[in-house]
N, C-alpha and C positions, 0 to 999 in steps of 0.2 A: 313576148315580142322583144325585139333587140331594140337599144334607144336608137338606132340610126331610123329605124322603121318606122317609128312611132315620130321620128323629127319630121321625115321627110312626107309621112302621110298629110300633116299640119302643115308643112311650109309649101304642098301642091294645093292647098284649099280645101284639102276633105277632111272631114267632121271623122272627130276618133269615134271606136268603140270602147266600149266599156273595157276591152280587154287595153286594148291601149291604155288607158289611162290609169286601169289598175299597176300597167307593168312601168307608168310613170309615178306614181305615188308610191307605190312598192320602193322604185329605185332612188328615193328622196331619203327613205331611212333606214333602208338596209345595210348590211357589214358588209364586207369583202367583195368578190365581183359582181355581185348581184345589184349593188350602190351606183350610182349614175355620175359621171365626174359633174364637176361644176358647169365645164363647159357644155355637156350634152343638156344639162338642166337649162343654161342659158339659152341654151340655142330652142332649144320648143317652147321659153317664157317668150322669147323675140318672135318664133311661131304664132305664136298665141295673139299677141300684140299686134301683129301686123296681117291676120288671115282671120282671127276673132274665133268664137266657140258660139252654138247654136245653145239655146233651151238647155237640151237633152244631156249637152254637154257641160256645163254649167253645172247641173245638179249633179250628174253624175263623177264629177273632179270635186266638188261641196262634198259629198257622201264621201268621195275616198280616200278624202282628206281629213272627215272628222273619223274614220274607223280606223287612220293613221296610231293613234292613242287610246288612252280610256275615256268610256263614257260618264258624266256623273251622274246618279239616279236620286233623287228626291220626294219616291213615290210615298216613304211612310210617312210625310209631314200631315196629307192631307189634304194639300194644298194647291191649288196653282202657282205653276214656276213659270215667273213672268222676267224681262230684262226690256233694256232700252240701249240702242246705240246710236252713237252720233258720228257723222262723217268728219266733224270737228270744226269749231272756230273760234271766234275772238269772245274771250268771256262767256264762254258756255258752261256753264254750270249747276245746267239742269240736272245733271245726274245726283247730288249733293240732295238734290228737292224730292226729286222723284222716286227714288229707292224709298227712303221713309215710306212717302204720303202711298205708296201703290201698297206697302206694307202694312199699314195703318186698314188699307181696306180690304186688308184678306189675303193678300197676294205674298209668295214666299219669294224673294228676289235675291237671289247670291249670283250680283251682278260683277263680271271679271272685266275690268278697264285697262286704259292703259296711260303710257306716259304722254308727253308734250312730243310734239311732230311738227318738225317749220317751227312757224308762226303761232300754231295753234297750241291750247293747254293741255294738260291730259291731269284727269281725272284722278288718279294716283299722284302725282304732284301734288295736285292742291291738299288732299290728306293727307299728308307728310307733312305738311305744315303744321298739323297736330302733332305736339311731343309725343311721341312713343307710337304713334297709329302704324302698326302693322300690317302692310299690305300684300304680307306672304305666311299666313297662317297655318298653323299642322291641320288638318282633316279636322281634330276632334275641337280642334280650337271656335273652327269655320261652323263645326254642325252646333257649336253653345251657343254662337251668337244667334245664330237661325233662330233655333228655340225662341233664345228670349227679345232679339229685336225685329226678327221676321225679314230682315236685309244685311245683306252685310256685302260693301264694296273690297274689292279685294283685284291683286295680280291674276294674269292666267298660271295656272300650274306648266312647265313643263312636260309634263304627260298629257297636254290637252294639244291635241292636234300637231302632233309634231313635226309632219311633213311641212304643215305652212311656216314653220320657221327658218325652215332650210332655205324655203320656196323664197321670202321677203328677204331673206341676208341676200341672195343672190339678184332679185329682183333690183331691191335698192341699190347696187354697184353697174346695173347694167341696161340702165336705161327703160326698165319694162314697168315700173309700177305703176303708170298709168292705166295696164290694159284692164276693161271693163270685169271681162269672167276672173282674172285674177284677184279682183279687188273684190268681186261677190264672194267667189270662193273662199279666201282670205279672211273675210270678217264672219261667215255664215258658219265656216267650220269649226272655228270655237264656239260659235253658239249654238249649235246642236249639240257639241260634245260636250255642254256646260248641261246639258240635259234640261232644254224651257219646255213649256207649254205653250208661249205665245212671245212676241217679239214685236216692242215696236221700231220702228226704225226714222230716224231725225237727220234728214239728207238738208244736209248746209248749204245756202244759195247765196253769192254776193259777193263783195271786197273782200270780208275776211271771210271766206270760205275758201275749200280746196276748187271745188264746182264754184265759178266765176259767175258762170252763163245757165239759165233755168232749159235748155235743152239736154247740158252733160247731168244736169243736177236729175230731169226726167229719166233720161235713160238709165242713171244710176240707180233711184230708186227703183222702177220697174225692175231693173235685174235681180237686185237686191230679194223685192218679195216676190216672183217669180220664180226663182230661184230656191227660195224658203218657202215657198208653198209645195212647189214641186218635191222639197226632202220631207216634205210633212209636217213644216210647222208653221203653224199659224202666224202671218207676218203681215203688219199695214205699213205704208211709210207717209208720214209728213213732210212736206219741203217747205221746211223755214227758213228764213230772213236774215241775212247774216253782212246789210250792208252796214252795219254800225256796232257797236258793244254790247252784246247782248247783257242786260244791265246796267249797274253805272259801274262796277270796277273789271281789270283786267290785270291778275298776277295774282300768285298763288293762295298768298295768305289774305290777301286783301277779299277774295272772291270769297273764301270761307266766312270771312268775317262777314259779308253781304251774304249770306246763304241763313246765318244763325241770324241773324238781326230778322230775317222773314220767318223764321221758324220760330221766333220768341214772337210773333204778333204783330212784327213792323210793316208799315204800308208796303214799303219796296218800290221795285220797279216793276211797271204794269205789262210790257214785253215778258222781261224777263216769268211774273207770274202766269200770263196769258199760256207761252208757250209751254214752260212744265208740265200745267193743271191739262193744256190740251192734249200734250203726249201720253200723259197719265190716264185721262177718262180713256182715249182711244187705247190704249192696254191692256184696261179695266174691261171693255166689251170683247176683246181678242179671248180675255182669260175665262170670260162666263162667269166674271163676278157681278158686271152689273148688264142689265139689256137694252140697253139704247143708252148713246152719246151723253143725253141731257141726263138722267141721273146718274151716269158714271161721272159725269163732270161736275156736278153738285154733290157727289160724296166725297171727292179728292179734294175740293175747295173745302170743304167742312175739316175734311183730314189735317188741313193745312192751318186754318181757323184757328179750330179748336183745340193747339199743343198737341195733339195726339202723334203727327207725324213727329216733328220736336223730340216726344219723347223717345220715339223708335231711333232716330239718330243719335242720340245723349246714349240709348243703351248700346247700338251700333260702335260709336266711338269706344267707350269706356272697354266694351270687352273683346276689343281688337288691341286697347291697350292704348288709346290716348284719354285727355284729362277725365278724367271719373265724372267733372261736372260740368262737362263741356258746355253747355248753355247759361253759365254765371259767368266759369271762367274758363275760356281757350285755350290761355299762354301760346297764344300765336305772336311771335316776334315783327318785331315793328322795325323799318328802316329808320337809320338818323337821319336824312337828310329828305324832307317834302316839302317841295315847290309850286307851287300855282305856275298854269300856261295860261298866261294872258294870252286873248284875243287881239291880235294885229291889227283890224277896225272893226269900226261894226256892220252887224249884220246877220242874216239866220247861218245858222249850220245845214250850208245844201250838201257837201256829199263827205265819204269820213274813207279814208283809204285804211279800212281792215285789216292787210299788211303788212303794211307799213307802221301802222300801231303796234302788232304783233312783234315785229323784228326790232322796235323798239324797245320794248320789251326783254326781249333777248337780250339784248343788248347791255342792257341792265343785269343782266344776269339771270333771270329769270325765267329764260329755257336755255337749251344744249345747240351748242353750235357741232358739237361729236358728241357723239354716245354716251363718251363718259364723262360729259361736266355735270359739275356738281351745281345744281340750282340753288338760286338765294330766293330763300322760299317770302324773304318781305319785298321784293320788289315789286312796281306795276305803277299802277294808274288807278284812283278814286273821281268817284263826282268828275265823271264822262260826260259831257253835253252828249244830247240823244237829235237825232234829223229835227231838221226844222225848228230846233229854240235860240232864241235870237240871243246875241251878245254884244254889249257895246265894246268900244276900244280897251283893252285894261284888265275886262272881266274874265275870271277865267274858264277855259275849257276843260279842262282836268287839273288833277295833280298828279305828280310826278313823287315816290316814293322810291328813294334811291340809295346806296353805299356810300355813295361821296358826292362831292360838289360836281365833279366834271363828270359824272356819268349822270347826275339830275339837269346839268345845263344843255350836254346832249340830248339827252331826252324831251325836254321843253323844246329845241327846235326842231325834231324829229316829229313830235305832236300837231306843232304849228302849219306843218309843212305838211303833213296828212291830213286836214282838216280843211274843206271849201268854204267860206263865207260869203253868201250872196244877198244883194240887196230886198229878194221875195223870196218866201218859202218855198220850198219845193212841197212837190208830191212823194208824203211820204210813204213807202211799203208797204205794205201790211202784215203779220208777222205769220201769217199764213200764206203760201204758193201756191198749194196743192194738196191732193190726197192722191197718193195711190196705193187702192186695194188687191191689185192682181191684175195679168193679161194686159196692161195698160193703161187703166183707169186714170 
């Protein structure tokens, strides 16, 4: 089909066919006439966005997007090939917890993340933080660590979907990356062409989420595993809670450091452990490693307990190529200058503006204002008051970990200024939204 055909069939309201959309993903990454200008690409993403894609459609742009590239196959491990992804937000850094501990329990996980986006961190940042940690390994480097740590976080390859890359440069210039089937398609077809068994999915709701409102956050997840069941792969999604820190830090190095401290034995943060351990059991029954909720969720807890996860990330780390002992010592670089944000009166912490934390952040240096800035991997925020803990006049809500003096005094009133203090507690969230299993559950 010619791309004018295949525009004008979407911009009247009708649902493509399979042939349509092969001769649109076709035309995403082929040479010479056969390749789709930018603008014909633009105009059926604006199609799309403004007319939307049905079910059929959905999976069917998912599937012709991951057969865009090569697939990777993992069947000799033995194992279940499990993954988790996150729609992103403020200190999320469940990925850090959960590759380990799903690994510790069976599960073979060569999870492909990515970097910081807005407001939010990315995954790959925070491990860069670690000297030497390689997040673009040869094949045979990626199949050692499997062997011996049973996870290993890493970049997408290039050859993994490579229509969607075309798809998102163009999206992001032209106004469309909001549309729903885009952003299914988008995240689903790396994940089929990463070759899982099962998928869970961690759709962000709140301040600092992309999904503000628990209606886009519903329909996002339903697309998401509708979408992924429809290609064949076993997918649940959780909607968690995203009106405050998940944890107590936010910034690259700082999160790691808060990641190893729970991996060495330390109490932690009770969200932040809540939500991991519950991403994880639910993964855990997806893969058929454990059969119902409660003791999938009591063997991830034990995973986490008992050093065993610990260990699978220390060997993770070392043979991707950061510290050999990551669990004594990080060599995670430290800012010179951290500041206490004093509380302006007293009072409880009723609401936390997400981000505006985030852009904070940023700000700091600590994510990419363009593509190509280079992140100061010590910036951020420690010892985050969480909703509802009360503060007198003085006492502080965070600290501010910064380069110099004036990028830590902007940040203390960037803090203050994102942060509600009111005279009663609020009602706080709960770190659970929802579940949904398929069809709209």
């Amino acid at each position: 089909m010619l791309p004018v055909e295949v525009i004008a069939t979407k911009r009247d309201g009708q649902a493509l066919g399979l042939d349509a959309i092969a001769a649109f993903v076709t035309g995403l990454v082929a040479d010479g006439d056969a390749r789709w200008s930018d603008a014909q690409v633009a105009a059926l993403a604006m199609a799309v966005l403004l007319r939307g894609m049905d079910r059929a459609e959905t999976v069917a742009l998912t599937q012709a997007m991951t057969a865009s590239g090569e697939r990777l196959d993992w069947r000799s491990y033995g194992r279940p090939v499990l993954d988790k992804h996150s729609s992103g937000g403020l200190g999320d850094k469940t990925s850090l917890l959960l590759a380990p501990i799903v690994a510790a329990c069976g599960g073979l996980v060569p999870m492909i993340s990515g970097r910081g986006l807005g407001h939010t961190g990315g995954t790959l940042d925070k491990l860069e933080a670690l000297p030497g940690y390689g997040v673009a390994p040869s094949p045979e480097r990626l199949h050692a660590v499997l062997h011996t740590a049973g996870c290993a976080i890493v970049g997408a390859s290039e050859r993994l979907a490579p229509a969607d890359r075309r798809l998102y440069a163009i999206r992001d210039v032209t106004a469309t990356v909001e549309s729903l089937p885009l952003i299914t398609a988008s995240i689903l077809s790396k994940k089929l062409a990463a070759g899982l068994d099962a998928l869970v999915l961690d759709v962000k709701v709140g301040s600092g989420a992309f999904m503000r409102d628990a209606a886009a956050a519903h329909a996002l997840a339903t697309s998401l595993v509708d979408t992924a069941r429809g290609a064949g792969l076993a997918a649940a999604a959780l909607v968690t809670d995203m009106n405050q820190v998940l944890g107590r830090t936010a910034g690259n190095a700082l999160e790691v450091a808060e990641c190893l401290a729970l991996l060495r034995g330390g109490p932690g943060d009770a969200r932040l452990v809540d939500v991991t351990l519950g991403l994880a059991a639910r993964l855990l029954v997806l893969g058929g490693l454990q059969a119902d909720e409660a003791a999938a969720l009591a063997a991830a807890r034990q995973a986490l307990a008992s050093g065993a996860a610990a260990e699978r990330f220390a060997a993770m780390v070392a043979g991707l190529g950061g510290p050999a002992d990551v669990l004594h010592d990080a060599q995670l670089a430290t800012a010179p200058v951290v500041v206490a944000v004093p509380a302006p009166r007293d009072g409880f912490v009723a609401a936390i503006d997400g981000r505006a934390l985030g852009y904070a952040i940023v700000e700091l240096g600590g994510g990419r204002r363009r593509g190509g800035d280079v992140v100061d991997a010590r910036v951020g925020l420690d010892e985050v008051v969480a909703l509802g803990e009360a503060r007198r006049a003085g006492e502080p809500l965070a600290r501010v970990h910064a380069a110099d003096a004036a990028g830590a005094a902007r940040a203390v009133a960037a803090v203050q200024a994102a942060m509600t203090l009111a005279d009663a507690a609020p009602v706080v969230p709960p770190w659970l939204h929802e579940r949904v299993e398929g069809a709209g559950t």
